[in-house]
C-alpha positions as CSV (number, residue, x, y, z in Angstrom):
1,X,118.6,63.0,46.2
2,X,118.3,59.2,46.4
3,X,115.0,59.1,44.8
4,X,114.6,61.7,42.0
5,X,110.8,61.8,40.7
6,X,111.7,63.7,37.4
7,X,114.3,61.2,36.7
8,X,111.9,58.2,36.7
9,X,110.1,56.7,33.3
10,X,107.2,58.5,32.3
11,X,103.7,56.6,32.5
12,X,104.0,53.9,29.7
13,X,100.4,54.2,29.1
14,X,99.5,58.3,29.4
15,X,103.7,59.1,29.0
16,X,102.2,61.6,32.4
17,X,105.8,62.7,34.1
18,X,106.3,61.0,37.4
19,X,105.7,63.8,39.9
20,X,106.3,61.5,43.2
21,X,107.3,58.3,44.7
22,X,105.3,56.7,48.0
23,X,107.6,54.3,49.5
24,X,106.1,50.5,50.5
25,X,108.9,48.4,51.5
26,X,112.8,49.6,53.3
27,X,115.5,46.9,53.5
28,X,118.0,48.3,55.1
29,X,121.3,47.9,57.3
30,X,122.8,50.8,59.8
31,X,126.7,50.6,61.3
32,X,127.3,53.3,63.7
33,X,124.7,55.7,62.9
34,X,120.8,56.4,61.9
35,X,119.3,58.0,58.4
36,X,116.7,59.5,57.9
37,X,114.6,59.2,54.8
38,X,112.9,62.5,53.9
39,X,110.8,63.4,51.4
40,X,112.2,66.7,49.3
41,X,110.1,70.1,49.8
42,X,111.1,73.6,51.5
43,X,110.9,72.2,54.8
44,X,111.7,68.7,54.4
45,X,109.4,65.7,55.9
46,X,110.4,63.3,57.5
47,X,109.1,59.9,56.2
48,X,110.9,57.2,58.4
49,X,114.0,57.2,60.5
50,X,116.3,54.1,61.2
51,X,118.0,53.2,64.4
52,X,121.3,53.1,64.1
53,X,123.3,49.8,64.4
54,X,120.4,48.1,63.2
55,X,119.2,45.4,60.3
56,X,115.5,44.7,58.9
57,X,112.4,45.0,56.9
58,X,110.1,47.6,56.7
59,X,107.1,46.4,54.7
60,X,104.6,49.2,54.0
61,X,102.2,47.6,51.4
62,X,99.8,46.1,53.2
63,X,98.4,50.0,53.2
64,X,99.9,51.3,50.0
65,X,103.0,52.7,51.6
66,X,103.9,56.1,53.0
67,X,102.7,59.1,51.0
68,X,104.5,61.4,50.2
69,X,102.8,64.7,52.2
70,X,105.3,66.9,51.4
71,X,103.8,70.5,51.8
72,X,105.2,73.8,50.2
73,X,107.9,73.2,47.2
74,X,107.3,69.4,47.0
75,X,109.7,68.0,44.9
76,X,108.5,64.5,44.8
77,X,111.7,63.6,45.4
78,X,113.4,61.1,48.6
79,X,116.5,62.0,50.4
80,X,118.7,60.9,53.1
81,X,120.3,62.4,56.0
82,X,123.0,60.8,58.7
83,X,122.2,61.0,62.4
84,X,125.3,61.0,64.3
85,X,127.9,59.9,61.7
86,X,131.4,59.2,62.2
87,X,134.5,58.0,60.2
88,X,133.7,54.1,59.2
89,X,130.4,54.3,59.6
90,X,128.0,53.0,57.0
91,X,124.5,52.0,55.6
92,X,122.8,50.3,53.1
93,X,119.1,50.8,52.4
94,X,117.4,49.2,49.3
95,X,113.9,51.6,48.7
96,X,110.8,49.8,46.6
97,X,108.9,52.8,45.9
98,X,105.3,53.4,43.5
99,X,105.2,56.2,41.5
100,X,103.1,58.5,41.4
101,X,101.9,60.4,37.9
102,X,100.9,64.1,37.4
């Protein structure tokens, strides 16, 4: 997991567990291959996907960010996966994510 929810600090305020993350902005840098970001459940979702050999900004916030839908056995959670990896490729992605109380 990139993003685990039950990792995250508790509501300051409530001290309600963080049960899920939406994500609003992806900085992010692809060499070679693409990711996708995917939010954790039985049958993951996909959330976005980024073309490979690629560099930019994703800025979800001017409509408070993708949701996590997950369905069945949400986790709350964000992972990655590679799309067509090989040897020296690389990425960098830089997530600002809300979270979300239960």
């Amino acid at each position: 997991m990139k993003v685990d929810a039950s990792a995250l600090a508790s509501d300051p305020v409530t001290g309600a567990a963080c049960t899920s993350a939406s994500i609003e902005c992806i900085w992010y840098s692809t060499v070679g291959m693409g990711v996708k970001i995917l939010f954790d459940a039985t049958s993951d979702v996909l959330a976005w996907e980024l073309r490979e050999n690629d560099a930019r900004t994703m800025d979800f916030r001017d409509f408070s960010g993708i949701p996590n839908n997950a369905g069945a056995g949400k986790t709350g959670d964000i992972a990655f996966t590679t799309v067509g990896a090989g040897a020296g490729d690389v990425y960098t992605i830089v997530l600002q994510v809300r979270k979300h109380y239960g």
